[in-house]
Steps between C-alpha positions, in 0.01 A plus 500: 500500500465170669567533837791194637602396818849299548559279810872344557651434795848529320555878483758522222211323266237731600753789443566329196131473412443869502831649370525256189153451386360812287161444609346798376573379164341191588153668609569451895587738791630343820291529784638372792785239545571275801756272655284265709140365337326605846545883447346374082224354654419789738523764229332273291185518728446882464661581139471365134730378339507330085816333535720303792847425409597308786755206613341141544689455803513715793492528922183503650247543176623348129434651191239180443329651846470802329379348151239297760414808633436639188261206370313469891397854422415458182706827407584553101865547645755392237761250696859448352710257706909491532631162511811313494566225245414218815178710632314533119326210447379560864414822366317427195227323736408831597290546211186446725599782653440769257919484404543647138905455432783386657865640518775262509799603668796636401243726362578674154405853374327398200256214691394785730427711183320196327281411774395799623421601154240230491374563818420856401322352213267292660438762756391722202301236363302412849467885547364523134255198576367631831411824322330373253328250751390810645411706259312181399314458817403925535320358146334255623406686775358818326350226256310371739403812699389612135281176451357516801352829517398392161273205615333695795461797169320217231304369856386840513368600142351131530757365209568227766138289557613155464527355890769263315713771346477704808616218742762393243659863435465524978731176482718609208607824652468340914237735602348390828078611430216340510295610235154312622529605886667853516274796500664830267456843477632725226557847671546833273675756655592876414812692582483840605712735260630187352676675191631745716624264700689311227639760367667698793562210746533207340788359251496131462178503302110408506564097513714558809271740670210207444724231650553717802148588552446096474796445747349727734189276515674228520682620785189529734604173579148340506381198331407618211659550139526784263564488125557780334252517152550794315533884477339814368629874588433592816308143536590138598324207536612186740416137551406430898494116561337352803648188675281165403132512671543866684160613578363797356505724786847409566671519163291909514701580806808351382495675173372827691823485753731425227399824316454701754860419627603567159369828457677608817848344379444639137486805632776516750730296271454702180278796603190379283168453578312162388116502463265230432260533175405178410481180737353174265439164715520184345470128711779331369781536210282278285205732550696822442640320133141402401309727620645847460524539098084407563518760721625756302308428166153517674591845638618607147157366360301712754732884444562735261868524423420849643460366825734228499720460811863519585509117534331428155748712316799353692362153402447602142865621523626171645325295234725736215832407704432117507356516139880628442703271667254233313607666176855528531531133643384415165224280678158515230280306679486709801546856288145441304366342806584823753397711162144322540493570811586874525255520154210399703630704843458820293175447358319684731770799427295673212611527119759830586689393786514110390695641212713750706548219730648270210664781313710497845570165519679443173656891533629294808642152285652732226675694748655162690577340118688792428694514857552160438675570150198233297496665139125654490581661200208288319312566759490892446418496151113534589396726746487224793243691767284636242168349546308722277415247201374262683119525635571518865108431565563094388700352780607204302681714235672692735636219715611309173703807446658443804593155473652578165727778641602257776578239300676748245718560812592152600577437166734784522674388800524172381665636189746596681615244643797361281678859571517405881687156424771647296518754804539220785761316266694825497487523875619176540787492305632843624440348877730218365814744359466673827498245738678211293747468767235434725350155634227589279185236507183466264317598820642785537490646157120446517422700828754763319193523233216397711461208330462112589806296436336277270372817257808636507708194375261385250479893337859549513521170266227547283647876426870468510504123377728442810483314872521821776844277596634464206503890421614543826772291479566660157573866650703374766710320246538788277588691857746271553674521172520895551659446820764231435643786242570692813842336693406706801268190558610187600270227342331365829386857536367521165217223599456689814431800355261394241275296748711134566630425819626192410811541299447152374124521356623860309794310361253191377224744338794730359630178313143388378431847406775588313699112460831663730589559886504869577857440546562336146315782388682791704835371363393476141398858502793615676726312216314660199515827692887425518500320114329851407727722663 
C-alpha cells in the first residue's frame, strides 16, 4: 500500500476524501490528513509520504507551497493539486514543481478513481526502475570487486607484464597505485585450527572469512593497502602495498605494525590465531609482475618436486585456475600461451609427477565442463588422463598431446555455443509475457540476460526474424484483445494494463495493428456475441 496524505482546509471535503474514496482498492492507505498546509509541511519534515492530495489554495501555506516544498527537497513525493475552474491554469504551472495531476472541482468519483489509478501506476513503474537500477548497480559493483581482485591475481602469477596493459587496466577500474614507485610485499599467513574454525564458528563461508581478515588490515588505519590474493586451507596469501617512494626500513615497520595489530584483533574478534610463513619483498608493482614468475621457475629448476615448497605448489595451483578462466572465456591465444608456460614451469618436476600434475589439471576442466552442462560426451570416448601410450621420456610428444586435448576442449565449448542463443531468446521472450505491462526498454532486457543492448537486438532479429519492439508490441496487442472481451474493463484501462499510459497512443497502435479502435472493436464483439445468442 501506498501511503497518502490529504490536506483541505474545507472539512466536509476532507471528510469526503476519506469516506468516499475506496482507497485500498486503489493501492493507497491514508496516512495523515490536515486542514492547514503548515501542520503538512511539519509532518512532512519527519514522515514519508507517496502521495499529497491537497487544495491549491489555502491560509498560511498553499498546496503549490507544499508541491515547492516537495521539489526544494528533492523528495519523490507524488503532488495532486485541488483547484477551482479560475485557479487551474494557475495550477498547471506547477509542473516545475514535481505536480503529477490535477483535480478540478466539483470533483467527481470516477476522476478520483482515474487519476489515482495512474498515479499508482507510475509509482509501480519508478519503484520497478529503482530496483532494477539497484540491482543493476550491486552488479556492477560485485563486477568490479570481482575484476579487481582479478588484476592484482594475473599481476601476481605474472600474466600482467606489459607496463601499458597494467596502467591501462589501474585507469579502467580507478585504482589509485603507482606501479613504478610503490614497494610490495606478498605475505602468507596460516590460521590456527582453521577447519575447525570454519566449521564450528563460522557460517557465511571461506570468501567472507578472507574479506574480513583483509578488512581487519585495512582497519589498522595506516597508510598502507591490502589486497587480498588467494586462499589455501588453513593458508592465505595477501598483497601489502607501500605508499610511492617509502623507504625500506619504513615500509618493514609499517607492514610489521599492521600484522602485528592484526594478529591481536584476529584473535579477539574471531578467536583465531594468525601466523606468518612466508614474507616475499618486491620494489615496486612492476617488479613484483616481472619478476616473480622468474622467481619461481629458477627455484623449480634448482628442487626436486620432493622438496618443493608451499609457495611453488600454490603457484603451480594458481597457474591451473587462470589456465581455466582462460579456457572457459574461450580466449586461444592466451590458453596455449599459459599452457607453454606451465609446460616449461614443470619441467624440472620429473616424468611421474609432471604427468600426475597434468592428469589433475584436465580431471579439473572435465569436472567444470560438466558443472557447466558443455556435452563432453566425445570427449570420454578415449580414456582422457591416460598417458600410458605415449613415451613420456620425449617432451615434445607429450606436450603435443596436451595441446590436442586443449584444443579438443575449446572446440567443445565452442560447439556449444548455438544451444546458449536459443536459451537467451527464450529468456527474453518469457521476461516480455511477464512484464509486458511494464515500461519495458531494450536496455533493460539486456542486463535481464547479461548481455549488451546491441547483442541482444541484433540476435533477437536474426533468430526470431522480428525487431525486439515489434514482438513486444505484438504481445501487448494480443493482451489487449483478451482483455477488451472482459466488460469489467473499461477501454482506457485496457492500455493501462497492458503497458500504455496514454490512452491515445494504445488507441493509434490498436488501429494500425488490427485496422479498428478498441472501441469499434469492443462493440463488434459484443454484437456477434448478441447476433450469436
Amino acid at each position: 500500500m501506498y501511503r497518502i496524505m490529504i490536506v483541505d482546509d474545507e472539512e466536509i471535503m476532507r471528510d469526503g476524501l476519506k469516506s468516499l474514496v475506496n482507497w485500498e482498492s486503489l493501492g493507497f492507505q491514508i496516512a495523515a490528513d490536515f486542514e492547514d498546509g503548515q501542520e503538512a509541511l511539519e509532518y512532512l519534515k519527519n514522515n514519508e509520504v507517496d502521495v499529497i492530495l491537497t487544495d491549491i489554495k489555502m491560509t498560511f501555506v498553499s498546496g503549490l507551497d507544499l508541491a515547492r516544498y516537495v521539489n526544494d527537497q528533492k523528495l519523490s513525493t507524488k503532488v495532486v493539486l485541488i483547484s477551482g475552474y479560475k485557479d487551474f491554469e494557475y495550477a498547471r504551472q506547477a509542473v516545475n514543481y514535481n505536480v503529477v495531476q490535477y483535480l478540478l472541482k466539483p470533483i467527481s468519483l470516477k476522476d478520483v478513481n482515474r487519476v489515482f489509478a495512474e498515479i499508482r501506476m507510475k509509482i509501480d513503474r519508478e519503484k520497478e526502475l529503482q530496483k532494477r537500477q539497484e540491482d543493476y548497480q550491486k552488479k556492477f559493483n560485485e563486477l568490479i570487486s570481482f575484476m579487481r581482485d582479478q588484476f592484482f591475481t594475473d599481476l601476481v602469477l605474472g600474466a600482467l607484464k606489459d607496463r601499458n596493459e597494467i596502467n591501462k587496466r589501474l585507469e579502467m577500474l580507478d585504482l589509485n597505485l603507482d606501479t613504478q614507485n610503490s614497494p610490495c610485499c606478498l605475505w602468507t599467513a596460516t590460521i590456527d585450527r582453521y577447519e575447525e574454525f570454519i566449521n564450528e564458528n563460522w557460517q557465511y563461508g571461506k570468501d567472507a572469512f578472507c574479506k574480513t581478515i583483509t578488512n581487519i588490515f585495512c582497519s589498522a588505519r595506516s597508510e598502507l593497502k591490502y589486497q587480498f590474493i588467494n586462499r589455501r586451507e588453513g593458508k592465505f596469501k595477501i598483497l601489502i602495498i607501500g605508499t610511492p617512494n617509502i623507504s625500506e626500513t619504513d615500509f618493514i615497520k609499517k607492514i610489521e605494525s599492521d600484522i602485528e595489530y592484526a594478529k591481536n584483533n584476529a584473535e579477539k574478534l574471531l578467536g583465531i590465531k594468525l601466523g606468518s610463513c612466508h614474507t616475499d619483498f618486491y620494489e615496486t608493482l612492476y617488479d613484483l609482475a616481472i619478476n616473480r614468475p622468474k622467481r619461481i621457475k629458477d627455484e623449480l629448476e634448482s628442487i626436486n618436486y620432493k622438496d618443493i615448497n608451499e609457495d611453488i605448489k600454490e603457484h603451480l595451483l594458481d597457474q591451473q585456475k587462470l589456465l581455466m578462466t582462460h579456457v572457459f572465456n574461450g580466449n586461444r591465444e592466451s590458453v596455449f600461451s599459459l599452457m607453454e608456460q606451465i609446460f616449461k614451469e614443470t619441467e624440472p618436476l620429473g616424468i611421474k609427477q609432471r604427468v600426475k600434475f597434468f592428469t589433475d589439471l584436465f580431471n579439473i576442466l572435465l569436472n567444470q565442463l560438466q558443472i557447466n552442462q558443455i556435452d563432453i560426451s566425445k570427449l570420454m570416448k578415449n580414456s582422457w588422463t591416460d598417458f600410458s601410450d605415449l613415451n613420456l621420456s620425449n617432451p615434445e610428444e607429450f606436450k603435443k598431446m596436451l595441446f590436442m586435448k586443449l584444443d579438443n576442449i575449446l572446440h567443445s565449448i565452442k560447439g556449444d555455443e548455438e544451444q546458449p542463443d536459443s536459451i537467451i531468446i527464450s529468456h527474453i521472450k518469457e521476461y516480455i509475457h511477464e512484464n509486458y505491462n511494464k515500461d519495458i526498454t531494450l536496455e533493460q532486457i539486456a542486463d535481464h540476460v547479461f548481455l549488451s543492448p546491441v547483442y541482444v537486438s541484433r540476435l533477437f532479429k536474426e533468430k526470431t526474424g522480428e525487431n525486439f519492439s515489434d514482438y513486444l508490441v505484438k504481445v501487448r496487442m494480443e493482451k489487449a484483445l483478451k482483455l477488451l472481451e472482459e466488460p469489467r474493463y473499461k477501454v482506457y484501462e485496457v492500455g493501462y494494463e497492458i503497458g500504455y499510459m496514454s490512452t491515445k497512443y494504445f488507441y493509434k497502435l490498436f488501429k494500425k495493428y488490427y485496422g479498428c479502435t478498441p472501441t469499434e472493436y469492443r462493440k463488434n464483439l459484443f454484437f456477434l456475441k448478441r447476433k450469436g445468442d
